[in-house]
DONURO-502939 format. One record per atom (N, C-alpha, C): x, y, z. Coordinates in steps of 0.2 Angstrom, whole numbers, plus 5000, padded with zeros to 4 digits. Example, Ala and Ser with C-alpha at 12.3 -4.5 7.8 and 13.67 -1.06 7.14 Angstrom:
2
506649725039;506249785039;506649845039;506449895035;506849955036;506450005039;
//
This chain:
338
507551604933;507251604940;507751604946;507451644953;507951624956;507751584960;508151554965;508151514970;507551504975;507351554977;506851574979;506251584976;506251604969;505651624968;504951544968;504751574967;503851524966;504051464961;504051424962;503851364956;503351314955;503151314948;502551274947;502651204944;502251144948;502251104945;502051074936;502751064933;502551054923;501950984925;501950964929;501250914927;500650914929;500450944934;499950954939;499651024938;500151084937;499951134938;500051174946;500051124949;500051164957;500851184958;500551224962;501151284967;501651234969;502251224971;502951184970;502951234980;503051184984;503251194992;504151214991;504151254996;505051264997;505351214995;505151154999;505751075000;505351024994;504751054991;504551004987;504950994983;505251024977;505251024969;505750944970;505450924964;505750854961;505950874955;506650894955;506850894945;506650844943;506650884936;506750834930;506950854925;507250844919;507850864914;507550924911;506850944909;506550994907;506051024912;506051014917;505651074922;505551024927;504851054931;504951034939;504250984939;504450934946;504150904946;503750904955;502950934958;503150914964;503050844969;503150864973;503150774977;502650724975;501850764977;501450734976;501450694969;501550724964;501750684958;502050634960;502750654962;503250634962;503250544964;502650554971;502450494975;502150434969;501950464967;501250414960;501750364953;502450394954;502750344949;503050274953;503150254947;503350174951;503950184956;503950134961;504250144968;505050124964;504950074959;505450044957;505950084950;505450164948;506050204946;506250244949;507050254945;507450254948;507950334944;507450344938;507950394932;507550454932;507250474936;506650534937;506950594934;507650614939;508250674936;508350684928;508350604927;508550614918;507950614914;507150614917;506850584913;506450674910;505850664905;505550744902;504750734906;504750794906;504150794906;503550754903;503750724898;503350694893;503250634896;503950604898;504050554901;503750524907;503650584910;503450574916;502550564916;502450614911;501550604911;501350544908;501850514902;501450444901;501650404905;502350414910;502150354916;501550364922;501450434920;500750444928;500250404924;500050414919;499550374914;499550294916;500150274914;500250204915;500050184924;500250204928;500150194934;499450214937;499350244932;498250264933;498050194930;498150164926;497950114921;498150034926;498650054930;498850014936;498149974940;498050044943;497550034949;496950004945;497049974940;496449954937;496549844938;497249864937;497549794936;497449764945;497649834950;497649814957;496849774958;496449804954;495649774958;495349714956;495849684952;495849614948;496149584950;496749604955;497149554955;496949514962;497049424959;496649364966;497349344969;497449384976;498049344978;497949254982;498449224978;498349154981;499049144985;499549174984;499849134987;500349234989;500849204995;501049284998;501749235001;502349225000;502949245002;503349305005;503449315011;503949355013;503749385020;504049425024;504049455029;504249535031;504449545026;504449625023;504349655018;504649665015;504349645006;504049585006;503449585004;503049504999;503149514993;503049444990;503049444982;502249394983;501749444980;501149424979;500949404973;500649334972;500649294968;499949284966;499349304961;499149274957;498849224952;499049164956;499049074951;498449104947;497849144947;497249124942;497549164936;497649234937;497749274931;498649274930;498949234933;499549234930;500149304932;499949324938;500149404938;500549404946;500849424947;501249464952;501449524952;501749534958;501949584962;502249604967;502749654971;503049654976;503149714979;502649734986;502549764990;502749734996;502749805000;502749805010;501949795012;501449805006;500849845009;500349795007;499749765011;499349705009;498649765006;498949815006;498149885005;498249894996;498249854991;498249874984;497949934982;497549954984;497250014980;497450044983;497850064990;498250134991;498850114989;499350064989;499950064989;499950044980;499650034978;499750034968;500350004966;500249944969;501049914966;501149894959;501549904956;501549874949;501349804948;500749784945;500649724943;500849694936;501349634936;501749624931;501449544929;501449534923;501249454922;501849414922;501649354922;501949304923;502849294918;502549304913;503049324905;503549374906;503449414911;504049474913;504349444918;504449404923;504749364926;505349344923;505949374924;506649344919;507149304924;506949314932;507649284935;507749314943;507749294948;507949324953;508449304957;508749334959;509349324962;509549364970;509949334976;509749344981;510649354984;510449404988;511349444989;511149434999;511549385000;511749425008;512349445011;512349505014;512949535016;512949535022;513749505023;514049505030;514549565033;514449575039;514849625042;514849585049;515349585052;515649595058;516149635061;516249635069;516249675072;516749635077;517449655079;517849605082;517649615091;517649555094;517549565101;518249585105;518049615111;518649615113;518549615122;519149625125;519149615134;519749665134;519349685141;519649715145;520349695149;521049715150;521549675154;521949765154;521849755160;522149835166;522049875164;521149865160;520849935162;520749965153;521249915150;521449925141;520949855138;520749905131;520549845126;520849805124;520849735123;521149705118;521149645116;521249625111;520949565106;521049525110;520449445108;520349375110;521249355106;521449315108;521749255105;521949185105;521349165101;521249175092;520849255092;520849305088;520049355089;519549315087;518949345091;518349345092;517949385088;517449375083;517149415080;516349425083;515849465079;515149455082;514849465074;514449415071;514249445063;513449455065;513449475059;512749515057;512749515048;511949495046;511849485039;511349525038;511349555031;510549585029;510649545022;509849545019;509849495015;509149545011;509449535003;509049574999;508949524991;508449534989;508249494983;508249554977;508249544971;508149564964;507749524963;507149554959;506649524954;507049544947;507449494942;507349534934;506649514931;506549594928;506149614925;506149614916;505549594911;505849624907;505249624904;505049694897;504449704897;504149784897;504649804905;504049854907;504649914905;504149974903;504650034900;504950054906;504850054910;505050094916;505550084922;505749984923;506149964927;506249904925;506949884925;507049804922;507149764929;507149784936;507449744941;506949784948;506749744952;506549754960;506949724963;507249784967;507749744970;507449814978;507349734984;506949734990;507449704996;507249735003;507449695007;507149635012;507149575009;507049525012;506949535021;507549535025;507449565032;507149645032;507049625041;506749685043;507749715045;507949755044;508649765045;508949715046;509349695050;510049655049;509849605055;510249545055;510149485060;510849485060;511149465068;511649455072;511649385075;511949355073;511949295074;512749265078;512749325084;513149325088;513749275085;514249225088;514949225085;514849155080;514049165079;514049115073;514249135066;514849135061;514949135056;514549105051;514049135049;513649085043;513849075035;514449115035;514849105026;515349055028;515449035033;516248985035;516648985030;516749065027;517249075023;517149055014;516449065016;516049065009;515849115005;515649125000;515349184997;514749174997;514449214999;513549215004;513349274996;513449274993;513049284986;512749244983;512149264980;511949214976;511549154981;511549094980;510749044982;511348974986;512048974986;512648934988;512448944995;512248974999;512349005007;512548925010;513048935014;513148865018;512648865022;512248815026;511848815032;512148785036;512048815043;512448815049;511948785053;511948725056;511448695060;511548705069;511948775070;511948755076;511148815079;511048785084;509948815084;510348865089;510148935087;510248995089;509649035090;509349105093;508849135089;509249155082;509649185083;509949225077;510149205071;510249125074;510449075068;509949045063;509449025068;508749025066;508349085061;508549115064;508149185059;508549205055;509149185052;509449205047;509249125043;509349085045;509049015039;508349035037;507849075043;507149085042;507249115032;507649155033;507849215029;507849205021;508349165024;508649105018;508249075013;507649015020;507149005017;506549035013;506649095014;506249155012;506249155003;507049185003;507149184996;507249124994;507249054995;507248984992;506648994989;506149014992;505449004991;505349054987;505549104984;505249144981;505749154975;506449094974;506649074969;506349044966;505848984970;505548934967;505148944963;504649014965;503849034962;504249064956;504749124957;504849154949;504949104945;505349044948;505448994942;504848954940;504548954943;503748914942;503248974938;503549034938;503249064932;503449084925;504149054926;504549084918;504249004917;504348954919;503948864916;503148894913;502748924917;502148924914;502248984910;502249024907;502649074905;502849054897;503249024897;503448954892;503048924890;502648884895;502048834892;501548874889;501348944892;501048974888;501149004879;501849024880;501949034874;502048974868;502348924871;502148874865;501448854866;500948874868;500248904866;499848924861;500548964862;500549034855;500749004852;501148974849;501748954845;501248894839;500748864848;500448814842;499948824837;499548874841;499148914837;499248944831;499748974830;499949004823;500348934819;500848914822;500748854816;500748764818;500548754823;500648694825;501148654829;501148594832;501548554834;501648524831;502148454832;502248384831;502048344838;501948284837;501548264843;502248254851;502748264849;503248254854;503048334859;503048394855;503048434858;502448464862;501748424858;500948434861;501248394865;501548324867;501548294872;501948324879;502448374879;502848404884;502348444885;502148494881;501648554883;501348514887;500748464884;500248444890;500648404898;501148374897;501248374904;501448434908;501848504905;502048544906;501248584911;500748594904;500448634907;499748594913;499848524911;499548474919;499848484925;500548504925;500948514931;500648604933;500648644929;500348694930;499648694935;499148674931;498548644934;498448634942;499048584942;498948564949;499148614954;499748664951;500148714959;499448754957;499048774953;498548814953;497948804956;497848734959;497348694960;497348694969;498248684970;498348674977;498348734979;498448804976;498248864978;497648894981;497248864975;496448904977;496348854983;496548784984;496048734987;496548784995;496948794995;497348835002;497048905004;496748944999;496449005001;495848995000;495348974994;494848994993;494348934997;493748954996;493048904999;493048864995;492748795000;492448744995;492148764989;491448804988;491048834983;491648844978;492248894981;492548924974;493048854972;493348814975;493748744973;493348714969;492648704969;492148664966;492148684957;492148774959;491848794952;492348824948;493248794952;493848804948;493448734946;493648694950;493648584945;493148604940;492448634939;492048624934;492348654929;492348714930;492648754925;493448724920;493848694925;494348674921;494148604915;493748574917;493248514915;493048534909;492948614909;492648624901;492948634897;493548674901;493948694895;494548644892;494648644886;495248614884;495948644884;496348624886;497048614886;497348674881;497148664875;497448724870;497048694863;496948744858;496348734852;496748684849;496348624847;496548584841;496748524843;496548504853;496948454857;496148424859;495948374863;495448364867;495648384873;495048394877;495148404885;495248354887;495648374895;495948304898;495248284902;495148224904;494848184909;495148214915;495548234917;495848244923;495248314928;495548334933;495048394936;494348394937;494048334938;493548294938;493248304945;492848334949;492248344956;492648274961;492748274964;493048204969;492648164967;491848164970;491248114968;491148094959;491148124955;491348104950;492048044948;492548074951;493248014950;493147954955;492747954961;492547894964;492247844961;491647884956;491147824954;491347814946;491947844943;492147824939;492747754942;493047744947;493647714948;492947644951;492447674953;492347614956;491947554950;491647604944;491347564938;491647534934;492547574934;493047524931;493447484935;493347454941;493947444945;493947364942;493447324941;493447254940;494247244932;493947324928;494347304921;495147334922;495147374927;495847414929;496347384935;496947374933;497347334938;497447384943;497847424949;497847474954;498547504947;499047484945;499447534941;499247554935;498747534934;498447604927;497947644931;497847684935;497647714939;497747804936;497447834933;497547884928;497347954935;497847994937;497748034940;497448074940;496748134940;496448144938;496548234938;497148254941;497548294940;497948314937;498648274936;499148274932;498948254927;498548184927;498648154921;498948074919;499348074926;500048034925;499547954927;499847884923;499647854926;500247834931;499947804935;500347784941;499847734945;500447714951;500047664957;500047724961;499547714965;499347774971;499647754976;499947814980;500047794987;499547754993;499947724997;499647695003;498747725006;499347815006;498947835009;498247865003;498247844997;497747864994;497947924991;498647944989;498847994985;499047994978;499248034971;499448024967;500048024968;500547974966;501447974969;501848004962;501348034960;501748084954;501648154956;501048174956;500948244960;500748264967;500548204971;500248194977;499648244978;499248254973;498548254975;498148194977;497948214982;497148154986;496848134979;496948054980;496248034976;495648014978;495548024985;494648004988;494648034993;
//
């Protein structure tokens, strides 16, 4: 064929635009397709035709995952990392519209690690003397950072890493050095206390990705608590290991709990606490007392208070016993207890 001639799309069938065609290792692919695969592949040139239609397949089968998914919690200011505490599922997008932007929805157990890269450039200052440029001394510099995250992924056929940019372009933090001759890779960032905008807005930054190291880690733990789930099911615990799992998946309960109680209605808070109340922990254990209606734990605390000292005070959350805070908290997980 020549250069010119007509080209048809091998997936779709339609007519191929001048500037549309999208190779691919066995024939052509055009844009419109092209737009429909994950944002986050990257091997389109090397991949077959084959290939390509069972990933359009998989990202049709996507937008079914988008209309499920309950965001409770959103980290970020460019890219977000949208989080799902009830069904265990995330994702990261520019766009809060899921059924137009069809981000890949990934569960919890694909979460393998993130890691967070900022780069510095500066730019040396100079002065004017008879009319010539030339350096401060000491020089003067002027820096500037961008700051980008990787999600590792593991799991999906199609990409084992999202890697996004954290800032909206680069931050200038005028002659403030923020690496004071450190390596600004990775989560070591030195913090610089002097109150700038630009100083400010690169810590803003910082704290951005602190927080969204926190949540992947807080999904490889539940993740894990899940799978020893699985583990017990097929052949059992010893009672050390049910014992970690249940603290393990108590603590889960609670980031779960403080999620919905931060976005959802009292109606829906009410009918997570019931609902957790029926269900047991994992086959073969009894359900905890804990996740109990507030008005329910008041009138149990107040029919046992004569036989209960304040330090066996069972938290009706976590589980843990403990003495409550001053102000009526659990001092283990700081849920309200009244």
């Amino acid at each position: 064929m020549g250069l010119f001639d007509k080209k048809f799309c091998d997936v779709c069938g339609e007519k191929i635009s001048l500037l549309g065609n999208r190779k691919v290792d066995d024939g052509n692919l055009c844009k419109d397709c092209a737009k429909k695969l994950s944002p986050w592949f990257s091997e389109r040139r090397h991949s077959t035709i084959d290939g390509i239609k069972e990933q359009l397949s998989y990202r049709e089968a996507n937008k079914e995952a988008c209309s499920r998914f309950q965001t409770t919690r959103t980290i970020g200011e460019n890219y977000k990392l949208f989080i799902d505490d009830v069904n265990r599922k995330f994702t990261v997008t520019r766009s809060s519209n899921f059924m137009e932007d069809n981000p890949d929805i990934l569960d919890f157990s694909q979460a393998s690690g993130i890691d967070l890269k900022v780069d510095e450039n500066r730019r040396e200052l100079k002065r004017t003397v008879d009319g010539k440029q030339v350096s401060y001394n000491p020089p003067k510099y002027e820096y500037s950072y961008t700051f980008k995250a990787t999600i590792f992924v593991n799991g999906n056929p199609y990409f084992d890493d999202m890697e996004f940019s954290i800032s909206n372009g680069s931050v200038s933090t005028g002659e403030h050095c923020m690496s004071q001759g450190m390596a600004t890779s990775g989560w070591s960032v030195v913090r610089n206390f002097v109150s700038a905008p630009g100083v400010d807005k690169y810590q803003r930054y910082i704290n951005i990705g602190n927080e969204m190291k926190e949540a992947i880690e807080g999904m490889r733990m539940q993740a894990g608590a899940q799978s020893q789930v699985n583990q017990y099911n097929q052949t059992g615990f010893n009672s050390q290991d049910a014992a970690l799992l249940q603290a393990t998946e108590n603590m889960r309960r609670v980031e779960e709990l403080k999620a919905i109680a931060a976005t959802g209605t009292p109606e829906q808070l009410q009918a997570y606490l019931n609902n957790q109340q029926m269900q047991p922990q994992m086959n073969g254990m009894q359900p905890q007392q804990g996740f109990q209606p507030q008005q329910q734990f008041q009138q149990q605390q107040m029919q046992s208070a004569p036989q209960m000292s304040v330090a066996s005070v069972t938290c009706p959350y976590c589980g843990s016993a403990m003495t409550p805070t001053p102000d009526g908290h659990c001092s283990v997980c700081s849920a309200p207890l009244s």
